[in-house]
C-alpha positions as CSV (number, residue, x, y, z in Angstrom):
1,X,92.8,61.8,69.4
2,X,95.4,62.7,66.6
3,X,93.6,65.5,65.6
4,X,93.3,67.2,69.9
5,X,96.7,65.9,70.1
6,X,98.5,67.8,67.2
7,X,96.4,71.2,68.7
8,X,99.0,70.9,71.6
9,X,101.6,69.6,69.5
10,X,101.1,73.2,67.8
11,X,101.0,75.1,71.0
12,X,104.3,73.3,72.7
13,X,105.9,74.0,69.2
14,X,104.8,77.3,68.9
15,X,106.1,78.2,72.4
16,X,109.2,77.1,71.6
17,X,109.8,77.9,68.5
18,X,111.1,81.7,69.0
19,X,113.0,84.5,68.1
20,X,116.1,82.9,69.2
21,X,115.5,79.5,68.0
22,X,114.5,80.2,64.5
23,X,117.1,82.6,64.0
24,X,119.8,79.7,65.1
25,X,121.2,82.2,67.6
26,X,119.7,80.4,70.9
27,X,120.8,77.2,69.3
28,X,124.4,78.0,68.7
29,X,124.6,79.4,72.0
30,X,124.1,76.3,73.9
31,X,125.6,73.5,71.3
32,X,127.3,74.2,67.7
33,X,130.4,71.5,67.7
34,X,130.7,68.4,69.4
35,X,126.5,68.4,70.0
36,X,124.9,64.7,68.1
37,X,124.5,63.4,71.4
38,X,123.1,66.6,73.3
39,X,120.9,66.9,70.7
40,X,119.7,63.7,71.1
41,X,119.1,64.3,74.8
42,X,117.5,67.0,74.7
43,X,114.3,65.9,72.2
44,X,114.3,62.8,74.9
45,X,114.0,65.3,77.7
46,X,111.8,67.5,76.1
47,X,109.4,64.7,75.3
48,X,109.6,63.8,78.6
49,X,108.6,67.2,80.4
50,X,105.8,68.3,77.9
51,X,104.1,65.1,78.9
52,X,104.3,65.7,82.7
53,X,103.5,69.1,82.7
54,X,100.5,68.3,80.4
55,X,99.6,65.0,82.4
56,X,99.5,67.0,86.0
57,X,97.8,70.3,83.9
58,X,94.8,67.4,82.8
59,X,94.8,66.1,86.0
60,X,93.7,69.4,88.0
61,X,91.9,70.8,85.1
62,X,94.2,74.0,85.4
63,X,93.2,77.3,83.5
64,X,96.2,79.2,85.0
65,X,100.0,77.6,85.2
66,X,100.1,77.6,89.5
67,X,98.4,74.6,90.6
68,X,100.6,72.5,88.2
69,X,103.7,74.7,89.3
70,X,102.6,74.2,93.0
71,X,103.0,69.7,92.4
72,X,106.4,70.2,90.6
73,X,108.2,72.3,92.6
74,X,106.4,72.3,96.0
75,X,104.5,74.3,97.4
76,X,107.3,76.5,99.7
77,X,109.0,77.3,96.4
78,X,105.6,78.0,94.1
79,X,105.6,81.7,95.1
80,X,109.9,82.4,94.3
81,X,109.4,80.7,90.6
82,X,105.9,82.2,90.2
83,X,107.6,85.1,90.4
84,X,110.6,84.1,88.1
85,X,107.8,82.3,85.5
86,X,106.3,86.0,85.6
87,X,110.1,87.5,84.8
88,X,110.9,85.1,82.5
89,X,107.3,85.7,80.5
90,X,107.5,89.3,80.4
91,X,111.4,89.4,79.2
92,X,111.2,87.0,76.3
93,X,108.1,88.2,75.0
94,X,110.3,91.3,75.5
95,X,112.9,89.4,73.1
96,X,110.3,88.4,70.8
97,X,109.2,92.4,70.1
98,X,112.8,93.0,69.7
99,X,112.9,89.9,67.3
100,X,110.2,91.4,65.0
101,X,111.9,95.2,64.9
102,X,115.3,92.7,64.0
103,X,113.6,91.6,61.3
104,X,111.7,94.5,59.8
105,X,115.2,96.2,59.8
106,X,116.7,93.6,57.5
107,X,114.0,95.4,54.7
108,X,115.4,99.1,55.9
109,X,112.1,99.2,58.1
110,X,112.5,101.1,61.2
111,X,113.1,99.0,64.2
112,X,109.8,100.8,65.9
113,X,107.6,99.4,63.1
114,X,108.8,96.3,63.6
115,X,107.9,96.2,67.0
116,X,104.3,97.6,66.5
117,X,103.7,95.1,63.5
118,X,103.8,92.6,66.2
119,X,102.1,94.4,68.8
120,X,98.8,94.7,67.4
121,X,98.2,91.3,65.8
122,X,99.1,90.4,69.4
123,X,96.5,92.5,71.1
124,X,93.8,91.5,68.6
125,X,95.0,87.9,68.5
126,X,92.9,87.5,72.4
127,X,89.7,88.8,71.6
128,X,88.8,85.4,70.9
129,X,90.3,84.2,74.1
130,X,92.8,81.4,74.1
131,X,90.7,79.7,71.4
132,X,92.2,82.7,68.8
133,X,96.1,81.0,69.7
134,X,95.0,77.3,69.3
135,X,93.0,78.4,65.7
136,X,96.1,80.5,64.6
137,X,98.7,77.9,65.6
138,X,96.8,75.1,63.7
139,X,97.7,77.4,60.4
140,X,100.7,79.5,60.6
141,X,102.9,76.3,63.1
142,X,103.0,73.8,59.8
143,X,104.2,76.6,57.4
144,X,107.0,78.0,60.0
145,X,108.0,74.1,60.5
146,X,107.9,73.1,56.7
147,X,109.8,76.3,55.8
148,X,112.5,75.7,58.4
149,X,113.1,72.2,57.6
150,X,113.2,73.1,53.4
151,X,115.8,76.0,53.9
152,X,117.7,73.4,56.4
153,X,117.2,70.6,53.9
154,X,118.4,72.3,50.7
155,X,121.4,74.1,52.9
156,X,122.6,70.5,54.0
157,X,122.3,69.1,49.8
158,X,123.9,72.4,48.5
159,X,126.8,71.9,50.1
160,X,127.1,68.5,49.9
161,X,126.4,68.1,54.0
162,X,126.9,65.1,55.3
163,X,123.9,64.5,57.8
164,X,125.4,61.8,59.9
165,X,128.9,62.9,60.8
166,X,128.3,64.5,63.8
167,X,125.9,62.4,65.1
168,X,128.9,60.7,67.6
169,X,129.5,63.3,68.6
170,X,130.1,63.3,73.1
171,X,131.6,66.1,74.2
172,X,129.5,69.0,74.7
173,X,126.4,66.6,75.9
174,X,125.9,68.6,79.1
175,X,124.3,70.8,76.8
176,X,121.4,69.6,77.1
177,X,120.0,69.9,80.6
178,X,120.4,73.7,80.1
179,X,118.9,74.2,76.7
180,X,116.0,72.2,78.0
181,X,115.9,73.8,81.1
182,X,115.8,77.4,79.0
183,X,112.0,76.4,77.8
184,X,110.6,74.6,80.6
185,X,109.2,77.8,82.2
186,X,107.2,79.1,79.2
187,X,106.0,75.4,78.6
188,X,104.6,75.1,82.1
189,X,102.9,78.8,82.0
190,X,101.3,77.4,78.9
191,X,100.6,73.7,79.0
192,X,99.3,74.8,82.9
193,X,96.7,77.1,81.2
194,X,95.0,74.4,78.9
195,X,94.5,71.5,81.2
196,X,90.5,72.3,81.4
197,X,90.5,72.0,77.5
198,X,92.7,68.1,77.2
199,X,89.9,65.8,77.2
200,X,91.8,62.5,76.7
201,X,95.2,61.2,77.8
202,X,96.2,59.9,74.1
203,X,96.2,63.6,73.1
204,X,98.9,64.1,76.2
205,X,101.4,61.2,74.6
206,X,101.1,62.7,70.6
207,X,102.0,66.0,71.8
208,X,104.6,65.0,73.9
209,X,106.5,62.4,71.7
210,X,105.4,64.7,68.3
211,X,106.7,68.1,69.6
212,X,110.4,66.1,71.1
213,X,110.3,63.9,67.5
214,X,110.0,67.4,65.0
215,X,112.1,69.5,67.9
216,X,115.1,67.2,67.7
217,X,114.8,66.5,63.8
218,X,115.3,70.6,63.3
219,X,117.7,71.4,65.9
220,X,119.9,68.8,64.6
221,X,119.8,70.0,60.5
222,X,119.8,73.1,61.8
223,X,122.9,72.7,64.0
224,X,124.8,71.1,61.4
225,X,124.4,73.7,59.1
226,X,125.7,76.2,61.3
227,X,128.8,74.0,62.0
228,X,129.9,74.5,58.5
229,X,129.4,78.3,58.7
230,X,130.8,79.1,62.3
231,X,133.4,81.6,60.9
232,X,130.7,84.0,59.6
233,X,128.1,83.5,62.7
234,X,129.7,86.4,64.9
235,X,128.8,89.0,62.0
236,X,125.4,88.4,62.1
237,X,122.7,89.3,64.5
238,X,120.6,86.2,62.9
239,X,122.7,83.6,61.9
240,X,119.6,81.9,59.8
241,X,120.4,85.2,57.1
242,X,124.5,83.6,57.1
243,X,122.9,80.5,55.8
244,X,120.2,82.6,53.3
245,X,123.1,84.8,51.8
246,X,123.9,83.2,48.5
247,X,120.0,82.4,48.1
248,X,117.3,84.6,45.6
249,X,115.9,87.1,47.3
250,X,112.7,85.8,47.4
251,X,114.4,82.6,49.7
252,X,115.4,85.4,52.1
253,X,112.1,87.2,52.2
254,X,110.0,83.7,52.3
255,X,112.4,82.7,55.2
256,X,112.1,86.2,57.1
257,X,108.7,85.6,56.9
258,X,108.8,82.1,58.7
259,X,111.1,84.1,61.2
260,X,108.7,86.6,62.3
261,X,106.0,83.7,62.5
262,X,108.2,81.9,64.8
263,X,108.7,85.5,66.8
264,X,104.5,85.9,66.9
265,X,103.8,82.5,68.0
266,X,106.7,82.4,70.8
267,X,105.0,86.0,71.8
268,X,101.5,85.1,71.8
269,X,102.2,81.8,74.2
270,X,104.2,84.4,76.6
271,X,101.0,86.9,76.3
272,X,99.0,84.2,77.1
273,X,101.1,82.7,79.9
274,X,101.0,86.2,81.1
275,X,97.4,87.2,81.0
276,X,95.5,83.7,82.3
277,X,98.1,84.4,85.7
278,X,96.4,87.4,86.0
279,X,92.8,87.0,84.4
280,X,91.5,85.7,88.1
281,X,92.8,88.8,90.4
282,X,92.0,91.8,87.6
283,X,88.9,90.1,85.9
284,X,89.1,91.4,82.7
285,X,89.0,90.1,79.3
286,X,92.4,88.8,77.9
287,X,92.9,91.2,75.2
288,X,92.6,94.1,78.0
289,X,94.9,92.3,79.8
290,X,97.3,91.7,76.4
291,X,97.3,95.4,75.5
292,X,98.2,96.2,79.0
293,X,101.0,94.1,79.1
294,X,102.2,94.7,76.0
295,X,102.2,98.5,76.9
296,X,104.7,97.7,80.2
297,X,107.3,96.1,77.5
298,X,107.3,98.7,74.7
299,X,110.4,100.6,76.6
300,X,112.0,97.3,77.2
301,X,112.6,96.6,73.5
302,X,115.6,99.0,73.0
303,X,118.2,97.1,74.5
304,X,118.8,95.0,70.9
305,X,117.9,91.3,69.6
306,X,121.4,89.3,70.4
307,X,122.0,91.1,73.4
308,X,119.0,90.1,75.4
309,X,119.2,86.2,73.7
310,X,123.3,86.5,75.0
311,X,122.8,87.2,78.7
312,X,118.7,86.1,79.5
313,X,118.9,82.8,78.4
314,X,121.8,81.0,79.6
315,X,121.0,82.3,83.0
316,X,117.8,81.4,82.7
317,X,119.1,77.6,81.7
318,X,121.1,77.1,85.2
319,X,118.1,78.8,87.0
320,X,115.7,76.1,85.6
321,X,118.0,73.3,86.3
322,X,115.7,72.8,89.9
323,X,112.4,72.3,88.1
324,X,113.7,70.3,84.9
325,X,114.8,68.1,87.9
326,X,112.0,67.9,89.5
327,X,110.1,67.0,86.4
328,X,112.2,64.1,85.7
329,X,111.9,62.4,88.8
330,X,108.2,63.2,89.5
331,X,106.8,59.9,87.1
332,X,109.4,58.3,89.5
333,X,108.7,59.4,92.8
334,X,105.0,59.5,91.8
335,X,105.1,55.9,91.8
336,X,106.8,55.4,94.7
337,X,104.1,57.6,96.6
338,X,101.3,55.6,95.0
339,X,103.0,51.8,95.8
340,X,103.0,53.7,99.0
């Protein structure tokens, strides 16, 4: 149970774990001061959706995201947000390519290498199906989530961080239905591919309560470290480097490293989301499919890192607000139909 459970721990965490998150620039976008309570919210919220969608993807044994996307939104809406989860897929994968030439920059790499250094692991990553991205998430998710919390955790003792004080904190609470709004979509493209593979409902609850435990912890540590750099955020494109600044070099080039795993693993899920919506109408294998797709966003990746993070992904939060909704009250009125 623990051992199936953590697998899709792994794969929620990987998912989510991006480009924007790692770097702390989604996260101070959406809370920064006055956040302890959003916080809070959200890993309640996001424990809460991972085990619905996971719970109806079990239930039909989905290989592809739409039947689950066809119980929580209805079936009149299925084909406008199939449609938007195939838009939202292919532009933060988009983010995550930009992510990686971001990063191979900050070592005076060109951006375009960056971007390809991604690329093919990607492509190769799905000759092995989706069994490649459960293997390569059970290995690389515990190092990015280890090296996050370290960097976090010596930050917060280095300069005598108090971990606590803004745990009060009210005002900015609404925060949270749009952050976790922001990664429903990718989680239900996802989660609604593996259903066929989830062979016990204990695996559904550790992932679920694990992945809103360890996404909560971090966001919070990570959040109150930014706090106490907020003046220097705006000259960085990756606030995370702010933090690494008066670390050895060898700090910033372990933590880059953890970066660009977060950027691969938040790419592959989008690939993958991607390729199983299509595997059924083209009928070809997923790397095919991978490469192809992959292809489509190469031109896509010039429009910069911050940029795409600054304008995507808020308006993707109020867009999602419908379905995070809907997954709320579906254990609700799911019970009402059955007393029915």
């Amino acid at each position: 149970m623990w051992k199936s459970g953590m697998k899709w721990l792994f794969l929620i965490m990987g998912t989510t774990i991006g480009a924007g998150y790692a770097s702390g620039r989604e996260l101070w976008q959406f809370f920064g001061h006055e956040s302890g309570l959003a916080i809070i919210m959200f890993a309640v919220l996001f424990s809460i959706c991972c085990y619905v969608i996971l719970s109806i993807s079990y239930e039909k044994k989905a290989s592809h995201y739409l039947p689950v996307l066809r119980v929580i939104v209805g079936r009149q809406l299925t084909g406008i947000y199939d449609w938007m989860i195939i838009l939202y897929l292919f532009t933060t994968t988009v983010v995550m390519l930009a992510g990686s030439g971001a990063t191979w920059q900050a070592f005076n790499f060109s951006y375009r290498i960056g971007v390809l250094a991604i690329v093919i692991p990607l492509i190769l990553l799905f000759i092995w199906d989706i069994r490649g991205l459960l293997s390569i998430n059970s290995f690389i998710l515990p190092v990015l989530i280890i090296g996050l919390l370290f960097i976090l955790t010596l930050f917060t003792f280095n300069q005598n961080l108090t971990l606590f004080n803004h745990l009060h904190e009210m005002e900015n609470w609404l925060a949270a239905f749009p952050f976790t709004a922001l990664n429903i979509l990718p989680l239900i493209a996802v989660l609604g591919a593996v259903g066929s593979e989830v062979k016990h409902k204990s695996e559904i609850w550790v992932a679920s309560i694990g992945s809103g435990f360890i996404l909560g912890a971090i966001s919070y540590i990570y959040n109150n470290s930014l706090i106490q750099i907020s003046d220097e955020i705006l000259l960085y494109e990756i606030p995370l480097f702010a933090i690494l600044k008066n670390y050895p070099y060898e700090m910033f080039l372990f933590m880059s490293l953890v970066l660009w795993i977060a950027i691969f693993t938040t790419a592959a899920s989008g690939v993958l989301g991607l390729v199983t919506r299509f595997r059924e109408l083209l009928n070809l294998p997923l790397w095919i499919l991978a490469m192809m797709a992959l292809a489509f966003m190469l031109p896509f990746t010039s429009f910069g890192f911050s940029t795409l993070i600054e304008y995507l992904y808020p308006l993707y939060g109020i867009l999602n607000l419908y379905v995070l909704s809907s997954l709320l009250l579906y254990p609700i009125l799911n019970r009402y139909k059955m007393g029915s």
